[in-house]
C-alpha positions as CSV (number, residue, x, y, z in Angstrom):
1,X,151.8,197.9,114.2
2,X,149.4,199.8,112.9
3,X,145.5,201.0,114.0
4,X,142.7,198.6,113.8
5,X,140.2,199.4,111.3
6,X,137.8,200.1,114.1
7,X,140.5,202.3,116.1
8,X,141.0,204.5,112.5
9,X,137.2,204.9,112.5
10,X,137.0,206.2,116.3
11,X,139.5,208.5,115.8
12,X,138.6,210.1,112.1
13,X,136.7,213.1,112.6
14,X,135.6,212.7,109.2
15,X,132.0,213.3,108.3
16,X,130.6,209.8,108.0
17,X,127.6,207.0,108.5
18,X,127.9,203.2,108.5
19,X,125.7,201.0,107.0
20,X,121.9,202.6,106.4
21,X,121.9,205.2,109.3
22,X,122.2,207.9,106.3
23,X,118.6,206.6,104.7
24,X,116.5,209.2,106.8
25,X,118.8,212.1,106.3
26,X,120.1,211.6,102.8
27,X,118.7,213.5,99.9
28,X,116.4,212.2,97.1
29,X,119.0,211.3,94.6
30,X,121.6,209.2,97.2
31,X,118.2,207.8,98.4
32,X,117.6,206.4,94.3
33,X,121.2,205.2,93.9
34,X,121.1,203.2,97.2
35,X,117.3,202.0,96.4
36,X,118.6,200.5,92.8
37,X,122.3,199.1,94.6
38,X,119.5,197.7,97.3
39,X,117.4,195.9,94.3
40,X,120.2,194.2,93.0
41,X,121.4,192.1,96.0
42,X,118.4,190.1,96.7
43,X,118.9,188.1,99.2
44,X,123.0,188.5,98.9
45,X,124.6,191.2,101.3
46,X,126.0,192.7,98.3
47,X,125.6,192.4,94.4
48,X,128.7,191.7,92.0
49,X,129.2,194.2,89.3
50,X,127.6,192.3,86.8
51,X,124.3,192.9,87.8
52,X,124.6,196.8,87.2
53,X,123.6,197.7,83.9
54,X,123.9,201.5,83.4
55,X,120.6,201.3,81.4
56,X,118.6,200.8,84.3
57,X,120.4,204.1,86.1
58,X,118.4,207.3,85.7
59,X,120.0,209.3,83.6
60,X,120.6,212.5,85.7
61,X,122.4,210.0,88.1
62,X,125.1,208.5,85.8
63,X,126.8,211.7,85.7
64,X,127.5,211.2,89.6
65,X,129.5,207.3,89.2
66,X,132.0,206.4,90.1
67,X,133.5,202.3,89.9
68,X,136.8,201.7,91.8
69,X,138.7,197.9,91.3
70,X,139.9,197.1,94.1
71,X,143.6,195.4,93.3
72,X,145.1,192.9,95.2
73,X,148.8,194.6,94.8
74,X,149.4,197.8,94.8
75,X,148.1,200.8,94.1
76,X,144.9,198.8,95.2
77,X,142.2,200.8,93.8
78,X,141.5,202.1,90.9
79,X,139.3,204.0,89.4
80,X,137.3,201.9,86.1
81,X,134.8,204.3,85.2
82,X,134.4,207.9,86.2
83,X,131.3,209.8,85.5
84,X,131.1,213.2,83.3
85,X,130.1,215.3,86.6
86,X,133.0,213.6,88.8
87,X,135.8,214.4,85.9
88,X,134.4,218.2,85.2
89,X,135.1,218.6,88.6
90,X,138.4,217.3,89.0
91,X,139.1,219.1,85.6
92,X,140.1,215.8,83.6
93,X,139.2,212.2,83.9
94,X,141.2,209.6,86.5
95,X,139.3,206.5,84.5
96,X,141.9,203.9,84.6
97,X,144.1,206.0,87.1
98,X,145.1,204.8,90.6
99,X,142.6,206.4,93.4
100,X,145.5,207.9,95.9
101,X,146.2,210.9,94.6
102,X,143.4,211.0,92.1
103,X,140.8,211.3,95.1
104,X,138.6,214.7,95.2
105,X,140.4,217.6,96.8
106,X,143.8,214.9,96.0
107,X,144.9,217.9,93.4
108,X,144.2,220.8,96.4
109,X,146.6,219.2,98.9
110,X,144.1,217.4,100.8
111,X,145.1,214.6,102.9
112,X,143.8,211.5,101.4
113,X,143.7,209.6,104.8
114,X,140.3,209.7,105.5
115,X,139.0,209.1,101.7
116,X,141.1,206.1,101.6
117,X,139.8,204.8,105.0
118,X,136.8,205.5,103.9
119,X,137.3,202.4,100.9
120,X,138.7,200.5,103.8
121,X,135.6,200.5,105.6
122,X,133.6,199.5,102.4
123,X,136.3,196.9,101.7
124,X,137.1,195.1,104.3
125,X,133.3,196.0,106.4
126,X,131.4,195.3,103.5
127,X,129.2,197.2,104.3
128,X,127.9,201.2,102.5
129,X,129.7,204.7,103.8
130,X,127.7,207.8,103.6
131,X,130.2,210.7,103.5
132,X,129.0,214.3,103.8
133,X,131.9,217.5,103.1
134,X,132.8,220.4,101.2
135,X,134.9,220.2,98.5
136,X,136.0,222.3,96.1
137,X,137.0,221.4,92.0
138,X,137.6,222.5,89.0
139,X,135.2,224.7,86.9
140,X,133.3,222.9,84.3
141,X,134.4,222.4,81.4
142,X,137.9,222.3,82.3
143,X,139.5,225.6,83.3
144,X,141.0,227.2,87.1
145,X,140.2,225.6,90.4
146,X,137.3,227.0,92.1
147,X,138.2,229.7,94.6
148,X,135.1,228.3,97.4
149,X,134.0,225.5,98.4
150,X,130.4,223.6,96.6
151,X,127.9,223.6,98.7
152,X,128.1,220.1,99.9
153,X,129.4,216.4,98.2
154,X,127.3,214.1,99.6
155,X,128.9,210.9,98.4
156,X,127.8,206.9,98.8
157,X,130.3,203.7,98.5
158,X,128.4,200.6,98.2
159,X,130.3,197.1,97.9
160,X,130.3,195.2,94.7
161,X,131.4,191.3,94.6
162,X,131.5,188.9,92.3
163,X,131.4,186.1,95.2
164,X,129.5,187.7,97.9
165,X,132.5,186.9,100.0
166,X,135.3,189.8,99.0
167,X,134.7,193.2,97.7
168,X,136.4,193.2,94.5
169,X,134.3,197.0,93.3
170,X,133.1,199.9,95.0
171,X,130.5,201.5,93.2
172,X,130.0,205.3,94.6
173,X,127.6,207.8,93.7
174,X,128.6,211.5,94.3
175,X,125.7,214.7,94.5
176,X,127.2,217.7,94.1
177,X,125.3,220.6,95.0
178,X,126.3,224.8,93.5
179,X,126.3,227.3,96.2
């Protein structure tokens, strides 16, 4: 049998934070994204996807969403919309494409373990991730894969339901920062 949820989450070294422990350490721009996913829940512990309308998203944040469906047979997630920033870094666009193996860093040989635990948590936790690591992508524009790392990918997954019961979205918000 496999590791509890809780068990995969003691033993990931994987930069993370549960719930809102990220709020006083977070930049400006994840702090905006999670204010407007905040504003949309009321008094629900999450909002459905219905109540996101991309109008009210600043515009310099759009770029940085991401919306995953989560499936309820395999490949489980996928990826619905993918912002312009998120595809110029992967060098093409995974909308409508499964997440394992369409993950950032999936096309550098990174393990996927963590990134897909990291869903898990949002999933079946219902409750936000904070993530924190250096990736590396493609050049913008399309073109080679970078030689070094970005600076940082701070990245937020927030839980979407329709029934305020099971997370049937994850809506993410990615900054990704130049050296």
């Amino acid at each position: 049998m496999g590791k509890s949820l809780d068990d995969e989450i003691s033993s990931s070294t994987y930069p993370r934070l549960l719930g809102t422990a990220f709020l006083d350490q977070c930049s400006p721009a994840i702090r905006r994204i999670w204010d407007y996913w905040d504003s949309l829940r009321g008094a629900r512990q999450m909002p459905a996807r219905r109540d996101i309308d991309p109008l009210d998203i600043p515009v310099d944040l759009l770029p940085g969403i991401l919306l995953t469906e989560v499936l309820q047979a395999p490949p489980w997630l996928r990826y619905r919309l993918v912002g312009t920033a998120q595809a110029a870094l992967r060098g093409r666009d995974p909308t409508g494409q499964p997440v394992q193996g369409n993950y950032m860093g999936a096309h550098l040989g990174v393990a996927g373990d963590d990134v897909m635990l990291n869903y898990r948590i949002v999933i079946e936790k219902r409750i936000p991730v904070y993530t924190y690591n250096p990736v590396a992508g493609a050049l913008p524009g399309g073109g080679s894969l970078r030689q070094v790392p970005l600076r940082a990918n701070s990245s937020l997954l927030m839980p979407l339901s329709s029934d305020d019961s099971r997370v049937d979205m994850v809506f993410c918000f990615s900054e990704l920062e130049e050296p």
